[in-house]
Backbone as CSV, one residue per row, in Angstrom:
resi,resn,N_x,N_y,N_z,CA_x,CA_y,CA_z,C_x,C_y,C_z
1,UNK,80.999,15.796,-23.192,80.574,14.996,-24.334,80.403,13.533,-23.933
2,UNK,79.431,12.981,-24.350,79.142,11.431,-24.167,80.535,10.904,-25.180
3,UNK,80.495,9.536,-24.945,81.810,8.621,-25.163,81.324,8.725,-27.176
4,UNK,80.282,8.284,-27.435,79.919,8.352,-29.033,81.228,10.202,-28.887
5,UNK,80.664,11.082,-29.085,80.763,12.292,-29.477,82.121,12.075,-29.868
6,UNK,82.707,11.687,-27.997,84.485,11.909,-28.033,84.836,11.026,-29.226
7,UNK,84.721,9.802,-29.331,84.864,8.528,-30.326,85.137,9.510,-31.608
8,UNK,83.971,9.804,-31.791,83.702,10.805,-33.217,84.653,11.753,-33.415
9,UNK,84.560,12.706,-32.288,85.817,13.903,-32.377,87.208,13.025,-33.229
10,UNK,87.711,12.045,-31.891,88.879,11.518,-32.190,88.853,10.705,-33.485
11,UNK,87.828,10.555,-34.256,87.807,9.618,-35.652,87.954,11.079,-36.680
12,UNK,87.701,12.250,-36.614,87.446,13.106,-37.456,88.549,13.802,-37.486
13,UNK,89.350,13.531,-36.310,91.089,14.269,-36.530,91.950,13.215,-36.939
14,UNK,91.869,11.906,-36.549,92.747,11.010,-37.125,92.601,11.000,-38.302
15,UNK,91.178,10.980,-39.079,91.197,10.885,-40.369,91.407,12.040,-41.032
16,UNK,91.857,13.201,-40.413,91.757,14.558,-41.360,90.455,14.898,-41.787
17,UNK,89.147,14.466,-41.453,88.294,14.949,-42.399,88.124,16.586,-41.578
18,UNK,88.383,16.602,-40.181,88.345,17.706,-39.626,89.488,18.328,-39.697
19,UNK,89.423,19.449,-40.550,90.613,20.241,-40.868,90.620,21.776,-40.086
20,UNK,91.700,22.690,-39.980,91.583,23.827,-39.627,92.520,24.681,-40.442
21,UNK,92.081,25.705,-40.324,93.486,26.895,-41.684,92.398,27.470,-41.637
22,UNK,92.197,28.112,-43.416,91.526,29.206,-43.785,90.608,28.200,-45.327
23,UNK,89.372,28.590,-45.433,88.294,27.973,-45.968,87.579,28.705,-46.298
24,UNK,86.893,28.768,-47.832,86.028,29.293,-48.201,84.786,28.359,-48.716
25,UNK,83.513,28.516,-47.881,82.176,27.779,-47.750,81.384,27.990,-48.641
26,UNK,80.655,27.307,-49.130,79.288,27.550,-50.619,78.756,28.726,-50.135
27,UNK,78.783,29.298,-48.794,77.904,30.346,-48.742,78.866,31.283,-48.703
28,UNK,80.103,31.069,-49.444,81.234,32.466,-49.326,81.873,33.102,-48.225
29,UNK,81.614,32.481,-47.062,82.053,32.617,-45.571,83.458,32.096,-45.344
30,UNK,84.029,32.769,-45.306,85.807,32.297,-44.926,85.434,31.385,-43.094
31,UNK,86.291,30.252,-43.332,85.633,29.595,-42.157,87.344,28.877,-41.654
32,UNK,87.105,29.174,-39.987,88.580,28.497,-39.600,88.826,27.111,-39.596
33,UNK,87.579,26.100,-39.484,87.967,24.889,-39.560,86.521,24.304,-41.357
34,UNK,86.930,23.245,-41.376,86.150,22.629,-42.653,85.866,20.936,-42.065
35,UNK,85.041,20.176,-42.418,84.688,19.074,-42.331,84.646,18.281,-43.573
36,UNK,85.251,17.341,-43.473,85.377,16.760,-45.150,84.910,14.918,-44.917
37,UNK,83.376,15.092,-45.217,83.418,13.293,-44.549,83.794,12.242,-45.637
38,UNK,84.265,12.998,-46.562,85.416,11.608,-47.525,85.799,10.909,-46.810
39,UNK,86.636,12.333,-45.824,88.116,11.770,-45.209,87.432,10.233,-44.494
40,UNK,86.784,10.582,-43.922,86.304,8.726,-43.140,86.207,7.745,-43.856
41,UNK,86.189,7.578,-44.566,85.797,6.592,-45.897,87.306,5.995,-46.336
42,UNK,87.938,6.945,-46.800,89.603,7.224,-47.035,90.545,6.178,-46.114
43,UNK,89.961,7.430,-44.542,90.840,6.473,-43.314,90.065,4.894,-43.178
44,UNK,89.212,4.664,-43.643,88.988,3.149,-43.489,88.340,2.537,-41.962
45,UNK,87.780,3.454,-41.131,87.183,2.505,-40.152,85.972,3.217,-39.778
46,UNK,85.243,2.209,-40.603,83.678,2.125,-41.416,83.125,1.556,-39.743
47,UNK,83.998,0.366,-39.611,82.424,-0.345,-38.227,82.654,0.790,-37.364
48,UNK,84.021,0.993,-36.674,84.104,2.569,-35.954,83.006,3.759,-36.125
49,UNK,82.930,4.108,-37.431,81.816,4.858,-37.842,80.404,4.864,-37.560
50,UNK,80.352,3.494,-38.212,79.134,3.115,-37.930,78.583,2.724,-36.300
51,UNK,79.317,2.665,-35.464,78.819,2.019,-34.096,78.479,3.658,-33.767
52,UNK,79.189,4.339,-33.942,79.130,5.969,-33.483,77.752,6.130,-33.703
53,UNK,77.178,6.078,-34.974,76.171,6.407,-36.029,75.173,5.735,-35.043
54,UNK,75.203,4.235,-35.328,74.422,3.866,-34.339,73.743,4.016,-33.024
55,UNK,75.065,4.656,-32.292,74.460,5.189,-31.000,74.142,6.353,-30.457
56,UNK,74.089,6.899,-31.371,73.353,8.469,-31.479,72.086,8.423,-32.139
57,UNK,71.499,6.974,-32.457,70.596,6.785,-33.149,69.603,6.418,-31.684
58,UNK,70.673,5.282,-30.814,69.848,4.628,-30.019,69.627,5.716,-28.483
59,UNK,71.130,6.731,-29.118,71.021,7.267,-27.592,69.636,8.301,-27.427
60,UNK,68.581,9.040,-29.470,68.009,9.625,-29.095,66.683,8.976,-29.072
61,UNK,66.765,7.632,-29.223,65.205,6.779,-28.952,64.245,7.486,-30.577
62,UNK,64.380,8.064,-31.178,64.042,8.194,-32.451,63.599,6.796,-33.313
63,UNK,62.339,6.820,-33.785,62.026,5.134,-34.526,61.417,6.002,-35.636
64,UNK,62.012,4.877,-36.636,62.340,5.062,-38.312,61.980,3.775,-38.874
65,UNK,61.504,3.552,-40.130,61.362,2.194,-40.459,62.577,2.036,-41.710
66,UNK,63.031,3.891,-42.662,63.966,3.490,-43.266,64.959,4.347,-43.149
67,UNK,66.316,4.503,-43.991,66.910,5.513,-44.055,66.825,5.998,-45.783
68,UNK,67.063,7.614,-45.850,67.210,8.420,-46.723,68.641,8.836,-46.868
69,UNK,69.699,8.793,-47.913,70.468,9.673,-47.657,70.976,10.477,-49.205
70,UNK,70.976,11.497,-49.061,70.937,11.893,-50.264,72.287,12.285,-50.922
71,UNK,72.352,12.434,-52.068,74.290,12.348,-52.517,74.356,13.422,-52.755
72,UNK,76.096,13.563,-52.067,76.354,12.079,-52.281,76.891,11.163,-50.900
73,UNK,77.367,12.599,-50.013,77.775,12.102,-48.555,76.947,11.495,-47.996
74,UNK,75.258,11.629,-48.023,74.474,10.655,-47.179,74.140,9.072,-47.864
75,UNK,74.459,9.260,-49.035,75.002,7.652,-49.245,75.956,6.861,-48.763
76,UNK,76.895,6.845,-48.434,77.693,6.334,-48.081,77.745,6.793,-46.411
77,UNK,77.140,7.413,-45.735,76.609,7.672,-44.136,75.769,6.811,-43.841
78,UNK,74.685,6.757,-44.806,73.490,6.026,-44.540,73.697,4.356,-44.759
79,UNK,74.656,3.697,-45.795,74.872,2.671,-45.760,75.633,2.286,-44.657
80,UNK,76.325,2.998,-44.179,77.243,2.711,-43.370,76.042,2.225,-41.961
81,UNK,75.235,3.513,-41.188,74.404,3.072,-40.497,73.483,1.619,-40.860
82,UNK,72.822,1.410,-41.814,72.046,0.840,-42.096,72.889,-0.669,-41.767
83,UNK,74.073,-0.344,-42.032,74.641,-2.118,-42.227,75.093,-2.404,-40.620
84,UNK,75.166,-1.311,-39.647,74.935,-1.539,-38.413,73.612,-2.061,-37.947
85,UNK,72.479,-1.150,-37.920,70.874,-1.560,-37.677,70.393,-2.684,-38.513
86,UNK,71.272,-3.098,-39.480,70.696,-4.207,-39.786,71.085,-5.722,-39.092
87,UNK,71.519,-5.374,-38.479,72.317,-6.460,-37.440,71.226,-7.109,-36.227
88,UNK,69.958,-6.029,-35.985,69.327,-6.648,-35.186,68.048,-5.960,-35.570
89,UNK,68.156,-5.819,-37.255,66.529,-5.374,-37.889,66.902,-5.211,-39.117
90,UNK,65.448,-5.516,-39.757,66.081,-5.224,-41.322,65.695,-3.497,-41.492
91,UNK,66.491,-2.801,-42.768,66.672,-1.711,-42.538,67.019,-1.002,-43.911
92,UNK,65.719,-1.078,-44.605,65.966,-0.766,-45.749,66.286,0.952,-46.072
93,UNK,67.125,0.998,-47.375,67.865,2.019,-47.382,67.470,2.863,-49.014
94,UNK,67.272,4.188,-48.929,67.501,4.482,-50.480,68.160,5.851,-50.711
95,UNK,68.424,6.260,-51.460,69.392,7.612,-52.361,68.833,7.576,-53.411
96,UNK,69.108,9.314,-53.784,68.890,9.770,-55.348,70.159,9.837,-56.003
97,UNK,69.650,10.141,-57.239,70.629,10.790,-58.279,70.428,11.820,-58.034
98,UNK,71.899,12.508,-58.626,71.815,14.308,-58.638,71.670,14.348,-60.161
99,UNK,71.178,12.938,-61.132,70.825,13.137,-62.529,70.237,12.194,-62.804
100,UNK,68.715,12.497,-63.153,67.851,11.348,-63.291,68.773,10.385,-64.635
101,UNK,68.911,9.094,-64.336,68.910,8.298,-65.391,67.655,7.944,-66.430
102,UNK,68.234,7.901,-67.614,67.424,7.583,-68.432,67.607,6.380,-69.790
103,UNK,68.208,5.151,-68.865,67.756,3.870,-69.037,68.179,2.873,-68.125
104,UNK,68.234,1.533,-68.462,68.486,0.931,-67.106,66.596,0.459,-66.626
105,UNK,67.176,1.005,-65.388,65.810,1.154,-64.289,65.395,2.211,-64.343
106,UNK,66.147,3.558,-64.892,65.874,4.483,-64.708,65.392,5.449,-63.676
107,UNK,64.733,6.491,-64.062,64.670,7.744,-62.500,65.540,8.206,-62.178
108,UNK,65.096,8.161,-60.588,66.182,9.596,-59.724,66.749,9.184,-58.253
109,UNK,65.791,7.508,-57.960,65.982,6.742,-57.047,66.402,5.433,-57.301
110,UNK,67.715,5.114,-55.894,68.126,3.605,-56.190,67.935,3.465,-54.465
111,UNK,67.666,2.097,-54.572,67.139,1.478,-53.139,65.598,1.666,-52.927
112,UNK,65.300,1.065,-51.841,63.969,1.072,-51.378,62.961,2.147,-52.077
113,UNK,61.717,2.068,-52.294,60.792,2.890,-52.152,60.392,3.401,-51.227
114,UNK,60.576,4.833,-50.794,60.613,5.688,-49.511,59.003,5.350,-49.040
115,UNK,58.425,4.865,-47.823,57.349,4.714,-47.338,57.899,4.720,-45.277
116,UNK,56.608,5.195,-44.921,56.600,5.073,-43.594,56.956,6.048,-42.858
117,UNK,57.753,5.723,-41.296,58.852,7.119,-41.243,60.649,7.055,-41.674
118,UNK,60.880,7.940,-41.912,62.302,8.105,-42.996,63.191,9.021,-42.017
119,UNK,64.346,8.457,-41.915,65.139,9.219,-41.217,66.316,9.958,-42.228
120,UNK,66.362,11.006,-42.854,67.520,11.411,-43.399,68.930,11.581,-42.899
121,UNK,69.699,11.375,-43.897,71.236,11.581,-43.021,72.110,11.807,-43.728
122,UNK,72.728,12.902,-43.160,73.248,14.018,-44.096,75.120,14.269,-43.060
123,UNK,75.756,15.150,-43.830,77.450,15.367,-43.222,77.026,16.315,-42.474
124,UNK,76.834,17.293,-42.708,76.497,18.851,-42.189,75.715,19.336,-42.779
125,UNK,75.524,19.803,-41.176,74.326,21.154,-41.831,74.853,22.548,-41.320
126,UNK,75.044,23.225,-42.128,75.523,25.209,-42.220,74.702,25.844,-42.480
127,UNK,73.343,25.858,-43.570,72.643,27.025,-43.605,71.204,26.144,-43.428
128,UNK,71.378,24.279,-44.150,69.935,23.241,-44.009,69.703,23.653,-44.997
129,UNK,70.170,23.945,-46.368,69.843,23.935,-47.508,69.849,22.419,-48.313
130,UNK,70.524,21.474,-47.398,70.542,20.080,-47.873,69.395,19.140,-47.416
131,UNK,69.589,19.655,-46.158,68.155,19.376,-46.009,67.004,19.748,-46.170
132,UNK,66.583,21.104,-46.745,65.915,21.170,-47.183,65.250,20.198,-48.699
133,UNK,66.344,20.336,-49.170,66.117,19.675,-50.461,66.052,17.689,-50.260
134,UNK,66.466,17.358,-49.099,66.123,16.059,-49.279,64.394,16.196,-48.769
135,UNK,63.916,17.194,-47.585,62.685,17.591,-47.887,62.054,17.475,-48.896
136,UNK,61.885,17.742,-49.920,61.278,18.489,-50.984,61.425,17.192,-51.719
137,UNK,62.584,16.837,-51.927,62.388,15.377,-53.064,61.876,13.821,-52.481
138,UNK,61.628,14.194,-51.035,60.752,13.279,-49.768,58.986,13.447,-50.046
139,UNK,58.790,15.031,-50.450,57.340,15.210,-50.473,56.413,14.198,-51.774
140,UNK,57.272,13.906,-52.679,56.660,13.115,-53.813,56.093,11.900,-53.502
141,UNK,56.398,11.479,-51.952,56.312,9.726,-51.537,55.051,10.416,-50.107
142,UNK,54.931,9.062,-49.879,53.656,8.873,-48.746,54.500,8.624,-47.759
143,UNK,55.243,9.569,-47.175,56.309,9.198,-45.875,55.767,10.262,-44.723
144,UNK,56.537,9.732,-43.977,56.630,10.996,-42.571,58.205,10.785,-42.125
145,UNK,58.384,11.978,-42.719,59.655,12.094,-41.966,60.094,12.301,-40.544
146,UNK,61.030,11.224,-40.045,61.293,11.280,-38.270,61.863,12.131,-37.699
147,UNK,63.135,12.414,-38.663,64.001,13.267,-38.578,64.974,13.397,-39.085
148,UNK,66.307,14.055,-38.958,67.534,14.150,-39.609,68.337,14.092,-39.037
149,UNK,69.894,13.067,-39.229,70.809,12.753,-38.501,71.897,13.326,-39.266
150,UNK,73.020,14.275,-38.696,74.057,14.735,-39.414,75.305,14.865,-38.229
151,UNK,76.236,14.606,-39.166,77.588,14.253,-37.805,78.300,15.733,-37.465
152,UNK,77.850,16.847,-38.139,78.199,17.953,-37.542,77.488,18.835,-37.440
153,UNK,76.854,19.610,-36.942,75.971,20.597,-36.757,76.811,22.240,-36.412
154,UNK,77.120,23.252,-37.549,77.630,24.479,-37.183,77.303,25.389,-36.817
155,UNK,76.450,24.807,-36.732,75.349,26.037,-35.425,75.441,27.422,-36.321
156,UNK,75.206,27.747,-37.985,75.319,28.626,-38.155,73.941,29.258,-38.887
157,UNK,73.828,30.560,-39.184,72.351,30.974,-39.447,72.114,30.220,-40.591
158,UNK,70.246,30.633,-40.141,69.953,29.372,-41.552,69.602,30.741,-42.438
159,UNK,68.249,29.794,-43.336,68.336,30.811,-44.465,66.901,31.876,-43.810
160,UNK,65.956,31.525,-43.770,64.568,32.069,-44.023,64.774,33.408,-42.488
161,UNK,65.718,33.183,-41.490,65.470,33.499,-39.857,67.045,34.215,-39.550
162,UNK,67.177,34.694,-37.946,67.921,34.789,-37.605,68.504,33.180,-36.922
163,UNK,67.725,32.806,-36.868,67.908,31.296,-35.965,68.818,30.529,-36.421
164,UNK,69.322,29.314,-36.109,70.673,28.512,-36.576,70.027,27.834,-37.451
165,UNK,70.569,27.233,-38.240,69.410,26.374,-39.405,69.065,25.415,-39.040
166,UNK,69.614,24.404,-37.661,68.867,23.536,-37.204,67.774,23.993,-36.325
167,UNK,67.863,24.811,-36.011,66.299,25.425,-35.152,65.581,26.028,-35.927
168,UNK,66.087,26.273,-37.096,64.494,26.422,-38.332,64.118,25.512,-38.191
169,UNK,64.598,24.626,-38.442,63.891,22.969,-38.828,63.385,22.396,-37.785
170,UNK,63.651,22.558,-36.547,63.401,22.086,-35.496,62.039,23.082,-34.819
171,UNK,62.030,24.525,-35.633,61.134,25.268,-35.287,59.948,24.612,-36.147
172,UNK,60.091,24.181,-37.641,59.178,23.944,-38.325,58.408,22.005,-38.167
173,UNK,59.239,21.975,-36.760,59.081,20.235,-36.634,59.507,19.393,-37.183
174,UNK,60.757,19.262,-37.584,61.977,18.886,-37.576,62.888,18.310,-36.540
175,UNK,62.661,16.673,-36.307,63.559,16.912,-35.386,65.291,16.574,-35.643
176,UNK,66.187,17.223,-35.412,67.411,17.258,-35.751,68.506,16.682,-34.888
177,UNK,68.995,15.703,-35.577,70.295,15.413,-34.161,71.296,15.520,-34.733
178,UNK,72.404,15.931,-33.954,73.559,15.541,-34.439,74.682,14.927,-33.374
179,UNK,76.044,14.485,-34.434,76.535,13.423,-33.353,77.554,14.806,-32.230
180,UNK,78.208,15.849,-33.141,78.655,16.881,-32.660,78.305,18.229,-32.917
181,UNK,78.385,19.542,-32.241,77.999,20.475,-32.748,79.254,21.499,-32.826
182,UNK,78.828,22.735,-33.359,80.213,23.506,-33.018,80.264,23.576,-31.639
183,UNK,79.574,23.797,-30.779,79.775,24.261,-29.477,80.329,22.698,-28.872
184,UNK,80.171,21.799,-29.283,80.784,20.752,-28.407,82.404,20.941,-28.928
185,UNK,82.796,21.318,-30.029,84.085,21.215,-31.004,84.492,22.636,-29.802
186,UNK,84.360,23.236,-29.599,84.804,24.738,-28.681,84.803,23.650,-27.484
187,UNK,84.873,22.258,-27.083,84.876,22.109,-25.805,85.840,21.354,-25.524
188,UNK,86.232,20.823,-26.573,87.412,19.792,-26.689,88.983,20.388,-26.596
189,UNK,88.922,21.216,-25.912,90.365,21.680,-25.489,91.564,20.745,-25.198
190,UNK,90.965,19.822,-24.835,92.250,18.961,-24.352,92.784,18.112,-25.883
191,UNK,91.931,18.311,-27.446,92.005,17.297,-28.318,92.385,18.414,-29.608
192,UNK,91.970,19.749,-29.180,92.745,21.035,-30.291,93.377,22.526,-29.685
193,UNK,94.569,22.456,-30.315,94.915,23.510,-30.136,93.927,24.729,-29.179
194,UNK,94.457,25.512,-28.523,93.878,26.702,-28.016,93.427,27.864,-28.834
195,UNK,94.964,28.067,-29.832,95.024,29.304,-30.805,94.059,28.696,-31.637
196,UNK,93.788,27.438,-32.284,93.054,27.032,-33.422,91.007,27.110,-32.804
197,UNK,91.299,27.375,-31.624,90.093,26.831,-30.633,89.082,28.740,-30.573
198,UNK,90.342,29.181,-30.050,90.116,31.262,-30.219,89.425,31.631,-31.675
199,UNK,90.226,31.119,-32.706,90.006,31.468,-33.996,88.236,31.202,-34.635
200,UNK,87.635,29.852,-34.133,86.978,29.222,-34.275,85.898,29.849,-33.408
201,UNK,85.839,30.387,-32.183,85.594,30.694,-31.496,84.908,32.536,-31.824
202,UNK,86.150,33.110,-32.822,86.026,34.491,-33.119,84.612,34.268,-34.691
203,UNK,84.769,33.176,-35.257,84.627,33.112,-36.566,82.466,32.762,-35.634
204,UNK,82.512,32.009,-34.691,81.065,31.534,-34.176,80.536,32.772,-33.757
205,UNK,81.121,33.954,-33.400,80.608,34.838,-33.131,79.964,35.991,-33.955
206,UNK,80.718,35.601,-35.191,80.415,36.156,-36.260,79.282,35.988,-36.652
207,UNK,79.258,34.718,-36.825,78.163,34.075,-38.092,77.117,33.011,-37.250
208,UNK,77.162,33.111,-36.144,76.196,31.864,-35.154,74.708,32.702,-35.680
209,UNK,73.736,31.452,-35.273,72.708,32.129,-35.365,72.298,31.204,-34.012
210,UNK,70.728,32.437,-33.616,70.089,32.050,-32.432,69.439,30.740,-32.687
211,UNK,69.544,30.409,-30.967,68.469,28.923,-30.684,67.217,29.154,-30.724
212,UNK,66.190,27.966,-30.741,64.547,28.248,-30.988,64.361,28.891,-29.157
């Protein structure tokens, strides 16, 4: 793992957002570990975060003019990046509602008007049903989307394929990064348990889906 990844690993166990036991997932999948990116927010070290964010941005040479992040976790992901990149660019930022308002300013968007290329950024992706849908509420604007940044990738089947749901997306031109994947989390032996590492290990075999 590059130094970002490890950084990350070690920010996602200090803060608890990376948990392990027994878990039941939106898609009804009993799962040995869970990702909870509250927890970062909670534990409090945002520039930590954000430098991570940042350099998985710079390490994949990817150019964006804004960020997308949709709620509610990619709000508070995406500000977090943005208030890094804005340090040596401006870097405008926007989110929806998950309920259009109806007064005020109203709508379904706060921040920027999505134009140009748009980088989404999201916690995880498990089946890319989130991303799909920041897709879809992206198609209403005159954008091109760059790609999608998410800090865990579970390498697990998507929906439409046998394939992982980031290689749907990546099949359909998509390009997808993330800062860790499961298979990097299976590598960190020296930072989790063995027995917790087997378990995790039994559960990827289950439910992985193929690469493009």
């Amino acid at each position: 793992m590059k130094d970002y990844q490890k950084n990350f690993l070690t920010l996602a166990l200090e803060s608890n957002a990376l948990k392990f036991g027994e878990f039941t997932l939106k898609s009804g999948r009993k799962s040995p570990y869970f990702f909870n990116a509250s927890a970062l927010i909670e534990h409090g070290s945002l520039d930590k975060l954000g430098e991570i964010l940042a350099a998985k941005v710079k390490d994949s040479n990817l150019e964006f003019d804004m960020i997308f992040g949709p709620a509610y976790k990619g709000i508070f992901l995406g500000s977090i990046l943005a208030t890094k990149l804005s340090k040596e660019r401006n870097m405008p930022i926007c989110f929806n509602r998950k309920e259009v308002k109806d007064h005020g300013e109203g709508g379904s968007l706060i921040g920027a008007l999505p134009k140009g290329n748009v980088l989404i950024i999201d916690d995880v992706i498990s089946s890319g049903l989130a991303i799909r849908e920041a897709l879809d509420y992206l198609r209403k604007y005159d954008v091109n989307v760059a790609g999608a940044l998410v800090t865990l990738d579970r390498q697990e089947q998507g929906q439409n394929t046998k394939l992982m749901a980031s290689s749907e997306l990546i099949d359909e031109g998509l390009d997808i990064l993330s800062i860790i994947s499961l298979d990097d989390l299976l590598d960190a032996n020296e930072m989790i348990d063995e027995s917790v590492l087997e378990s995790i290990r039994n559960y990827r075999d289950k439910f992985r889906g193929e690469d493009v």
